[in-house]
C-alpha positions in Angstrom: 10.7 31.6 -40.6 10.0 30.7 -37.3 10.7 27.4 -36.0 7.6 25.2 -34.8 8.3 24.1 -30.6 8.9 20.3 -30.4 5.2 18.7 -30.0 4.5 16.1 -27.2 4.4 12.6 -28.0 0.9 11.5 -28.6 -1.4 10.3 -26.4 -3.9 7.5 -26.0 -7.3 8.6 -25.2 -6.9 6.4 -22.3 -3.4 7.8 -21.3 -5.3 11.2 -21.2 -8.0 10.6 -19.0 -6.1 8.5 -16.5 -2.9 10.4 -16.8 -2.9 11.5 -12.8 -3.0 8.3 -12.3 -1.0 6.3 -14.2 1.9 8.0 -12.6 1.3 7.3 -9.3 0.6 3.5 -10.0 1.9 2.8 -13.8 0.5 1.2 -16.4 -0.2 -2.2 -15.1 -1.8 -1.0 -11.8 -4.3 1.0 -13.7 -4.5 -2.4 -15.7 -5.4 -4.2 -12.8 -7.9 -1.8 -11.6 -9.6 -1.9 -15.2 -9.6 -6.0 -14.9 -10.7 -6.0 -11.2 -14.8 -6.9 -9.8 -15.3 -5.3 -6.7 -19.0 -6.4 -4.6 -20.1 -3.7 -2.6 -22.8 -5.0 0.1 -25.4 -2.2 0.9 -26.0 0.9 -1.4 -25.8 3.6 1.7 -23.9 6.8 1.8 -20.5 5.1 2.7 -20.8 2.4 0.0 -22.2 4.7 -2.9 -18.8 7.2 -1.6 -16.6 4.1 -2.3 -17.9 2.6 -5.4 -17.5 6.4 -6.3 -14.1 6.7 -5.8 -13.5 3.4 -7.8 -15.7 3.9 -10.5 -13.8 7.6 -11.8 -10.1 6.1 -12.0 -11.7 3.0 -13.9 -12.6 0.2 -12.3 -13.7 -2.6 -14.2 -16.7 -3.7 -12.7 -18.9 -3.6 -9.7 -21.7 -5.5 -7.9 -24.0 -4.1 -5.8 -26.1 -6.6 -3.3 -29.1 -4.5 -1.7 -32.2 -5.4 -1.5 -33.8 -1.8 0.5 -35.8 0.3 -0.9 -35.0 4.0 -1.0 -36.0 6.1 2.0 -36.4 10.0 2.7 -33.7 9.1 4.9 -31.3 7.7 2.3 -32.5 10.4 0.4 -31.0 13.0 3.1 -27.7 12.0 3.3 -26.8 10.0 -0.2 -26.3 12.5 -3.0 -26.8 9.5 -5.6 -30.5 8.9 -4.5 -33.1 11.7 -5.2 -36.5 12.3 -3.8 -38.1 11.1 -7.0 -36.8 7.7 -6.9 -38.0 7.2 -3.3 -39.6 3.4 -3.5 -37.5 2.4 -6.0 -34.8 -0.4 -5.6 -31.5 1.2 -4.0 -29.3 -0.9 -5.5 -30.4 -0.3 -8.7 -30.7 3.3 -8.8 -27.5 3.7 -7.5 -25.5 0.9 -10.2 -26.9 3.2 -13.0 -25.5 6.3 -11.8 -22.6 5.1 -10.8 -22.4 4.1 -13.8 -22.9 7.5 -15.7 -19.5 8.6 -13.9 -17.3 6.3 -16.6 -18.4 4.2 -19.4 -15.9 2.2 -18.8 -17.1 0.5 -15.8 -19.9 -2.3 -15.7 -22.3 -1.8 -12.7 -24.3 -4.9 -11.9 -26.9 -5.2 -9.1 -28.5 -7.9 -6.6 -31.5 -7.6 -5.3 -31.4 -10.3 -2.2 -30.7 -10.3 0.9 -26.5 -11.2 1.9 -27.7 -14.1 4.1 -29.6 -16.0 1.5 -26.9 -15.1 -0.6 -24.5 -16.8 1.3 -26.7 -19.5 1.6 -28.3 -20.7 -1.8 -25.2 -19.4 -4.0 -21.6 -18.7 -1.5 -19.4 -19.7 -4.4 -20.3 -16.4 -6.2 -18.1 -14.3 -4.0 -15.5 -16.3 -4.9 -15.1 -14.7 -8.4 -14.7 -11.0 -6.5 -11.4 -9.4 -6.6 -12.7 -7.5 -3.0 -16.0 -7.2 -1.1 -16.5 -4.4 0.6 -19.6 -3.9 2.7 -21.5 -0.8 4.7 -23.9 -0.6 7.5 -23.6 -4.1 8.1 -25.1 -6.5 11.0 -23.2 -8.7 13.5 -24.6 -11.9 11.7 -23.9 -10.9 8.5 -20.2 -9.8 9.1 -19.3 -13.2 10.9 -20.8 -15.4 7.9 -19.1 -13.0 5.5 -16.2 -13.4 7.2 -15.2 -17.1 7.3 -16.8 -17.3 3.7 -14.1 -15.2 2.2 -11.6 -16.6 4.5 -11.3 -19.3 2.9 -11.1 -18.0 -0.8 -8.8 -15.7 0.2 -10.9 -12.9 -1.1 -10.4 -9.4 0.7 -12.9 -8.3 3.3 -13.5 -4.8 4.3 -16.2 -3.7 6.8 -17.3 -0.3 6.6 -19.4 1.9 9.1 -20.4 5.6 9.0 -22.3 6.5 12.0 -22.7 10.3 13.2 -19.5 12.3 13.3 -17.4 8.7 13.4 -16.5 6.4 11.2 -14.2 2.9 10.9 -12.9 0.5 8.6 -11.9 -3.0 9.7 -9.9 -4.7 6.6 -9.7 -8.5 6.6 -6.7 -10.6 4.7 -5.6 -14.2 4.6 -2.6 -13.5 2.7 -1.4 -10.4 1.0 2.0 -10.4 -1.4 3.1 -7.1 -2.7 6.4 -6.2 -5.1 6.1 -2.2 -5.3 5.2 -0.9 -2.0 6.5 2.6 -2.5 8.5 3.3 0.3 8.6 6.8 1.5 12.5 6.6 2.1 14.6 4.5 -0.1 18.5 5.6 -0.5 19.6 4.6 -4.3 21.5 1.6 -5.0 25.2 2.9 -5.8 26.9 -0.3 -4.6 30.1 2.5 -3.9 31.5 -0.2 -1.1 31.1 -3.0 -3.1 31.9 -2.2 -7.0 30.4 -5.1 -9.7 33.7 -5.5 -12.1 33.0 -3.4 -14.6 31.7 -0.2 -12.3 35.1 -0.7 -10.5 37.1 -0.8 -13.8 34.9 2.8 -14.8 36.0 4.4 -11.5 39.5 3.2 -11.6 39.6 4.7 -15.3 39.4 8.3 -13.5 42.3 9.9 -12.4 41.2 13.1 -10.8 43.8 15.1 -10.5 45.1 15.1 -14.3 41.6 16.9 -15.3 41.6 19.6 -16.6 39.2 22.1 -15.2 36.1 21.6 -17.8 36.4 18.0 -17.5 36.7 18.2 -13.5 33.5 20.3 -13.6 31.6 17.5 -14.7 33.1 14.5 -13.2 29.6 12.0 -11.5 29.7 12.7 -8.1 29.5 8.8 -7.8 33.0 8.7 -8.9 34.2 11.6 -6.7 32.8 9.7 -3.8 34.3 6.2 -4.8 37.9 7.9 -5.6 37.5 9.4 -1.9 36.5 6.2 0.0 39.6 4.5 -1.4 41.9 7.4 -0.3 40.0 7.0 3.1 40.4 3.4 3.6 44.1 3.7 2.3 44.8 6.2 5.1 43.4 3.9 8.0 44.8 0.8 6.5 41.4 -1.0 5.9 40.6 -1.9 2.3 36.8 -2.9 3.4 36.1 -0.7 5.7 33.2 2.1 5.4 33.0 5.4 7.5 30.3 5.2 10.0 30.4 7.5 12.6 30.0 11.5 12.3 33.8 11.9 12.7 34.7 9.2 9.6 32.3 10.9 7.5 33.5 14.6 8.4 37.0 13.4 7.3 35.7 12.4 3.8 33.8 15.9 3.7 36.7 17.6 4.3 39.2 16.1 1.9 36.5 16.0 -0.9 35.8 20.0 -0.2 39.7 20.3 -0.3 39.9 18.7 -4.3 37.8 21.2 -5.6 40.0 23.6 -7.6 40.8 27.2 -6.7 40.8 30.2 -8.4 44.2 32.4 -8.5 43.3 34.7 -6.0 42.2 31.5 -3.3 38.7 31.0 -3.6 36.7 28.0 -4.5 35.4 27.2 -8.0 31.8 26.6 -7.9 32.1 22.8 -8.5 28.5 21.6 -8.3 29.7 17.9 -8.2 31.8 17.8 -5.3 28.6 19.5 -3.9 26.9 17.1 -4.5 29.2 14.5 -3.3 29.7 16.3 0.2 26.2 16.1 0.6 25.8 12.6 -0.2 28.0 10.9 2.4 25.2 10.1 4.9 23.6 8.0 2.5 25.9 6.8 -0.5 28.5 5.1 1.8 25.5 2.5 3.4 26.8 -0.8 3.1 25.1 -3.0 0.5 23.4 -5.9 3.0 19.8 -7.7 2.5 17.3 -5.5 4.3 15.6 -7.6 7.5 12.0 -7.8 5.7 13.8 -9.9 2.7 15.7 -12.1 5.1 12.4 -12.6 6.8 10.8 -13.4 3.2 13.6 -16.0 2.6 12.5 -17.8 5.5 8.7 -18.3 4.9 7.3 -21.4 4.8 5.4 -20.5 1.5 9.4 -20.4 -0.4 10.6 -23.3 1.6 7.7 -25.9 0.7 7.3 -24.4 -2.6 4.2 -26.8 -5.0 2.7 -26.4 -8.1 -0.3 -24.5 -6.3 2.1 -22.1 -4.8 1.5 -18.6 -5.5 4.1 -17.2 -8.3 4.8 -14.3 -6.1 6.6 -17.6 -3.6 8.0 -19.0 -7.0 10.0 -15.7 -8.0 10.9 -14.9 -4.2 12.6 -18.5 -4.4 14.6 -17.8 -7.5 15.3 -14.7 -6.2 16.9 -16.3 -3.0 18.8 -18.8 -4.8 20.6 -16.0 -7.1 21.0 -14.2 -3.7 22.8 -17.4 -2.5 25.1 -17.8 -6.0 25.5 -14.9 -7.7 24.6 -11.8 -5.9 26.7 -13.3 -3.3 24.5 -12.0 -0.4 23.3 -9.1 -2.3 19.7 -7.9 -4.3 20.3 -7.9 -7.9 21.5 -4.6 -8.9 18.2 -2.1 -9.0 20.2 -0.5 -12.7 18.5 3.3 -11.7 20.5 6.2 -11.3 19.7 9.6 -9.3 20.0 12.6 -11.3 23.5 14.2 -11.1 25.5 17.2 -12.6 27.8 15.7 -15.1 28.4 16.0 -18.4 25.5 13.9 -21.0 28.3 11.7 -22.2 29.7 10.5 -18.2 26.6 10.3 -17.3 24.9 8.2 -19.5 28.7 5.9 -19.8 28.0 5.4 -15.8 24.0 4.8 -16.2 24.4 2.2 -18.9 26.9 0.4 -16.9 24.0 -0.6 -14.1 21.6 -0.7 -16.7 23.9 -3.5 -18.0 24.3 -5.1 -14.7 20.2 -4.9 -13.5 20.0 -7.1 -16.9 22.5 -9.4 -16.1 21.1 -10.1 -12.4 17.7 -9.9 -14.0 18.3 -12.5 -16.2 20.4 -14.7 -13.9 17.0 -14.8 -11.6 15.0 -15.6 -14.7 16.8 -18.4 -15.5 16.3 -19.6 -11.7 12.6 -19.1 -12.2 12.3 -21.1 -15.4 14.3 -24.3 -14.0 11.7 -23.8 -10.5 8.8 -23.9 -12.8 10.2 -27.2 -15.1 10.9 -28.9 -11.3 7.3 -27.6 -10.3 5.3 -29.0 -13.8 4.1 -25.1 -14.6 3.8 -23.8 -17.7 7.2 -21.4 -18.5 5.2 -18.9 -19.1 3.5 -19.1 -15.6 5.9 -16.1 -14.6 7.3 -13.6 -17.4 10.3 -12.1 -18.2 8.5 -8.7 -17.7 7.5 -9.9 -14.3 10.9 -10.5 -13.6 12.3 -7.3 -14.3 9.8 -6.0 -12.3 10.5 -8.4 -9.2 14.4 -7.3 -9.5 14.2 -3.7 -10.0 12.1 -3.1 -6.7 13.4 -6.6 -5.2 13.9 -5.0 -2.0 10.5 -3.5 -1.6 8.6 -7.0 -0.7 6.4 -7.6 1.3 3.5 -9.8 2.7 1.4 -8.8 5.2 -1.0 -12.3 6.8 -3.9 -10.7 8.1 -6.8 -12.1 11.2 -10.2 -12.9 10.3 -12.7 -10.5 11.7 -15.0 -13.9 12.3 -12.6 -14.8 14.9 -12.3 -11.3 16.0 -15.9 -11.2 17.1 -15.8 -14.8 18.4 -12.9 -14.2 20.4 -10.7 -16.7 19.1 -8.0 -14.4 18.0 -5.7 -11.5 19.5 -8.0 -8.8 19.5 -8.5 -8.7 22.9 -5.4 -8.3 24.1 -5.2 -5.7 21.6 -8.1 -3.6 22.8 -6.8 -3.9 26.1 -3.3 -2.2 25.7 -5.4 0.2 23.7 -8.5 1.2 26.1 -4.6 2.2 28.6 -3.9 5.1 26.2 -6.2 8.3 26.8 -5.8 9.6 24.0 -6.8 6.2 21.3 -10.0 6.0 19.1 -10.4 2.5 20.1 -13.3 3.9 22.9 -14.9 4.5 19.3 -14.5 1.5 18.0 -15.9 -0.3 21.1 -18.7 1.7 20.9 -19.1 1.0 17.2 -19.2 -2.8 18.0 -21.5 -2.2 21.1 -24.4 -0.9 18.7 -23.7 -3.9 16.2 -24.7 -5.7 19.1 -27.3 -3.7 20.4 -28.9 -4.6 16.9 -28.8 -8.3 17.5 -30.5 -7.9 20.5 -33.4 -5.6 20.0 -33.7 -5.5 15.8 -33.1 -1.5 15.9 -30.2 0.9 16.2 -30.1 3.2 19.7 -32.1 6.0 19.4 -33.4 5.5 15.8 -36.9 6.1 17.3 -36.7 9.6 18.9 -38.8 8.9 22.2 -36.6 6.0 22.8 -33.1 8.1 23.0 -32.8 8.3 26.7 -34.1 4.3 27.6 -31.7 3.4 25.2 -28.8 5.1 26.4 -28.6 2.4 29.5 -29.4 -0.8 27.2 -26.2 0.6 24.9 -24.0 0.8 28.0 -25.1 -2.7 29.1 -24.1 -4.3 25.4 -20.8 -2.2 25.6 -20.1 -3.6 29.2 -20.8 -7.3 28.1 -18.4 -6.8 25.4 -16.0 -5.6 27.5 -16.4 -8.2 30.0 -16.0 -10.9 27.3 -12.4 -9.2 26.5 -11.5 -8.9 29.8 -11.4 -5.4 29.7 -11.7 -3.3 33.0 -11.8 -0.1 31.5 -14.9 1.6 30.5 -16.1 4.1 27.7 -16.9 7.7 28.5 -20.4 8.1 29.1 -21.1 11.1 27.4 -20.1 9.4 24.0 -22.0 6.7 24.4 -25.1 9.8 24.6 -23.9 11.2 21.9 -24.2 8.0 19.5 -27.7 7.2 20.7 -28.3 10.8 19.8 -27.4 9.9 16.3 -29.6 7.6 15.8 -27.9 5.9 13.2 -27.8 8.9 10.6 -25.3 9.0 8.0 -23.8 12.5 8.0 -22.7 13.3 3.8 -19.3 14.6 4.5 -18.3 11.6 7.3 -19.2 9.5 4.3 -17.2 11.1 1.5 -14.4 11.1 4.1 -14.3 7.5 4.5 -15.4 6.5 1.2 -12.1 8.0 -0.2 -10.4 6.0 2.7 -11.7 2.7 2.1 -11.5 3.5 -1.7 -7.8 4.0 -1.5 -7.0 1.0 0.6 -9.1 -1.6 -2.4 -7.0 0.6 -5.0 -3.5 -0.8 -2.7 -5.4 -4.2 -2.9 -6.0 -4.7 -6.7 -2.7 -3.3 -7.7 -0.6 -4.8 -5.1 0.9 -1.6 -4.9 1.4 1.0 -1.7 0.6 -1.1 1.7 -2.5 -1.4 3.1 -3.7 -0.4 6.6 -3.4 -3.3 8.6 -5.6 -4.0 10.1 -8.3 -1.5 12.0 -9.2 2.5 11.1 -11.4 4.8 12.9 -11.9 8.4 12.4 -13.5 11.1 14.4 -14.9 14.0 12.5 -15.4 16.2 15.5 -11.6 17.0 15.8 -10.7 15.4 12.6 -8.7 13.2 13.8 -7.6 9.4 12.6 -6.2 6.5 14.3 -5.1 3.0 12.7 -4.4 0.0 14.7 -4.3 -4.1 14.4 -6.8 -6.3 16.1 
C-alpha cells in the first residue's frame, strides 16, 4: 500500500492570506500593521493608490478627511470613483470601496475641510499611527506640519502631478530594531571563542578522522583549527589575517588537509570548500559596529526617565551588558548559516550558540528589569520576547531624527543649503522638486494651479517662473530651472496621470509599511520620480 506524502502543517486562515507577507516582515509586523490607523488627507488618485496598497496586506484602519465632491476629472484618472457617483462625497465613495478590498480593515471618513480640522479638534491627529496627505496646499502643509511635530506622529506629503511625482517624509524621532540589512556577515565569533565553543573546537582533532567523519566535519571548525595553526606559525596568538596575502596562506593550507585519493587527486570534500571560501568574511574581528557606538552615546540612553521610550530603556541595558559581560561585544546573535556536515555536528555546534544567545539574552534582561525598578515602570513595560528580539538583531539599530517640513518651507532649517549642492549636479531631480514647490506657491498666490484653465497656459508660464525665482532667491540659490520644464508642468495643468499615481502610491505605501512595523529603513527624507525616463532620485532636505 502506498504511503501517504507527509502533509503541511496547518494553516491559519490568516497565515494563508498574508502568507507573502508575513515572511518578509514576521508575525509581529503584520501585527502592527493590523493594530495601526493611518489618516489619509485628500481622496485623489495618489491617496486612493496608497490607502490601496495598505488596505490589501491588512491594515487596521483608515481615515479619510475630504470634503470635494467628485468631478469628471477625478473621475478620469481615479479608478475608485465612477461616472455614476459624480456629485457624491469623494471621501465617502472611496472609504467604502476601499473597504471592499479586505474585510478586515475599518474605513472611516471626514467630511471637513483640514484647516478647520486643525482648528476646532487638532488633538484628533494625535491618535494616528501616520498621516499621509495628497494634493496638498502650502498653508495646509505648514499647519500640518508643526501639528504633528509635536506628537511625534509621522508626516508624509504626497504630490502626483503630470509625468512627476514626490514624496517628502517628515519624522521627529524614529527607533528601529530589524532594519534588514542587505549585507550582514554571520556572527561566528571564530577570533574570539565563548568557553564552551572553544572547548567544542578544541575537542576536534583533524587529522585522526577517519575519512567519513572528515567529510562532514562544520566548516566553522576547519576554519577555527586553521587560524590557530596560522597564528602558531607567526607567533601571535590574537592575531587575524587581514591582508590578501594572510588570507591566501590559510587557503592554501586548508586546500592542502583535504584527503587524497591513491592515485593523487583530491577528494571532493565539500566542507573545506566551504571553508576556503569563507575566509573573506568568517575571520572579521568581533568589534561593536560604529552605528551602536553612536547609539551608546545618545542623549535619549544617557538621561534615561520614566517617559523615556523603551526602545532608550533596552539600548541602556544593552550597553551596560556590553560594558560587563559581553566585554566589548553584542550578545551572541545564536543563528547559524547552513553548512555541509553531518545532522548530529551540526546541530552539537548550533545548540552551543543557541545556548550562548540565551545566556546573553538573559543577562540583558536582567539589566532591563533592575532599569525599570530604578525608573518606577511596570516590569512588564519591556518583555522578555522583546528582549530576545533586541539581542538577536542587536546590531541592526538604528534611529533616524528627521526635519520638519514647517521649517523647511519657513527656511529655518538646512534645506537650503541642501538644494543648493543639489541644483550643482546636472543630472539631480531636485529641478523637479523646485518646480513642485513653485506651483504650491503659485496656488497661494492666485487660488488656481498653472495652466488648469486652458486659455491661461501660456500667461501662466511667466507667473510660474516668477514664484520659482522668488523661491530661489529666498534659498539663495543662483541656479535656475530649465525652462522648457517649467512649460511642460503648466501644460499639465494639474492632471493626475493613473499610472504616475499607482507608481507612487506603492512608494509612499511601502515607506508607512517601514513606519508601523519599525522594520526596513525609511527614505530619509525627500523622493521624486520622473515617469518620462523612469527614473528616481531620493535626497535629505
Amino acid at each position: 500500500m502506498a504511503v501517504p506524502s507527509p502533509r503541511s502543517p496547518e494553516q491559519s486562515e490568516r497565515s494563508r492570506k498574508y502568507d507573502r507577507q508575513l515572511r518578509l516582515w514576521g508575525d509581529q509586523g503584520q501585527q502592527d500593521l493590523e493594530t495601526a490607523h493611518v489618516c489619509l488627507i485628500n481622496a485623489t488618485a495618489l491617496g486612493t493608490e496608497i490607502l490601496k496598497s495598505l488596505v490589501l496586506p491588512g491594515i487596521g484602519a483608515f481615515t479619510i478627511i475630504d470634503n470635494e465632491i467628485i468631478t469628471e476629472e477625478d473621475v478620469g484618472s481615479n479608478f475608485f470613483l465612477t461616472a455614476d457617483r459624480i456629485g457624491e462625497k469623494r471621501g465617502s465613495v472611496a472609504s467604502q470601496l476601499l473597504c471592499e478590498l479586505n474585510p478586515d480593515t475599518r474605513g472611516h471618513f471626514i467630511d471637513e475641510s483640514l484647516l478647520k480640522l486643525l482648528d476646532l479638534n487638532p488633538s484628533m491627529f494625535s491618535t494616528f499611527t501616520v498621516v499621509v496627505t495628497a494634493s496638498l496646499h502650502e498653508k495646509e502643509i505648514i499647519e500640518l506640519s508643526h501639528k504633528l511635530w509635536a506628537y511625534n506622529i509621522p508626516l508624509l506629503v504626497c504630490q502626483s502631478y503630470g509625468f512627476f511625482g514626490s514624496m517628502r517624509l517628515q519624522l521627529a524621532e524614529h527607533t528601529m530594531i530589524k532594519t534588514h540589512p542587505d549585507n550582514q556577515n554571520p556572527d561566528l565569533r571564530l577570533d574570539c571563542p565563548f568557553e564552551a565553543l572553544k572547548e567544542h573546537f578544541d575537542s576536534y582533532d583533524l587529522e585522526s578522522l577517519d575519512l567519513t567523519n572528515h567529510l562532514h566535519v562544520p566548516y566553522l571548525v576547519i576554519l577555527y583549527k586553521h587560524l590557530e595553526k596560522w597564528r602558531n606559525n607567526i607567533g601571535n596568538a590574537n592575531a587575524l589575517p587581514e591582508t590578501y596575502k594572510d588570507k591566501q596562506v590559510i587557503r592554501q593550507n586548508i586546500k592542502n588537509s583535504i584527503r587524497k585519493h591513491d592515485n593523487g587527486t583530491l577528494y571532493h570534500e565539500e566542507n573545506f570548500e566551504e571553508a576556503i571560501r569563507s575566509v573573506n568574511f568568517a575571520y572579521n574581528k568581533t568589534s561593536l559596529p560604529i552605528n551602536i557606538q553612536n547609539l551608546f552615546q545618545d542623549e535619549k540612553l544617557i538621561n534615561l526617565t520614566s517617559n523615556s521610550q523603551p526602545f532608550w530603556i533596552m539600548v541602556k541595558a544593552l550597553k551596560d551588558f556590553v560594558d560587563n559581560e559581553g566585554c566589548g561585544r553584542l550578545p551572541v546573535r545564536g543563528t547559524l548559516p547552513d553548512m555541509t556536515a553531518d545532522t548530529f555536528k551540526y546541530i552539537s555546534l548550533q545548540q552551543l550558540y543557541h545556548e550562548q544567545a540565551a545566556k546573553d539574552t538573559e543577562a540583558v534582561y536582567n539589566r532591563v528589569q533592575l532599569l525599570l525598578q530604578n525608573l518606577n515602570l511596570p516590569d512588564d513595560t519591556i518583555t522578555e520576547q522583546d528582549i530576545k528580539v533586541l539581542c538577536k538583531h542587536a546590531s541592526e539599530l538604528s534611529v533616524i531624527r528627521g526635519s520638519r517640513i514647517a521649517d523647511e518651507y519657513e527656511h529655518k532649517g538646512n534645506a537650503d543649503n541642501e538644494i543648493s549642492q543639489s541644483l550643482e549636479d546636472p543630472d539631480s531631480l531636485i529641478e523637479h522638486y523646485i518646480i513642485l514647490r513653485g506651483i504650491e506657491r503659485f496656488y497661494s498666490e492666485y487660488y488656481t494651479y498653472p495652466g488648469e484653465i486652458d486659455e491661461q497656459v501660456e500667461p501662466d508660464i511667466p507667473k510660474l517662473k516668477s514664484c520659482i525665482s522668488k523661491l530661489l532667491n529666498e534659498w539663495g540659490c543662483m541656479s535656475s530651472t530649465k525652462e522648457d520644464c517649467i512649460h511642460e508642468y503648466c501644460r499639465y495643468g494639474k492632471s493626475e496621470l493613473h499610472s504616475v499615481s499607482s507608481f507612487i502610491g506603492g512608494c509612499v505605501s511601502h515607506e508607512i509599511i517601514k513606519l508601523i512595523t519599525r522594520q526596513y529603513k525609511p527614505v530619509n527624507n525627500s523622493f521624486v520620480f520622473n515617469a518620462i525616463n523612469c527614473s528616481t532620485e531620493s535626497f535629505k532636505l
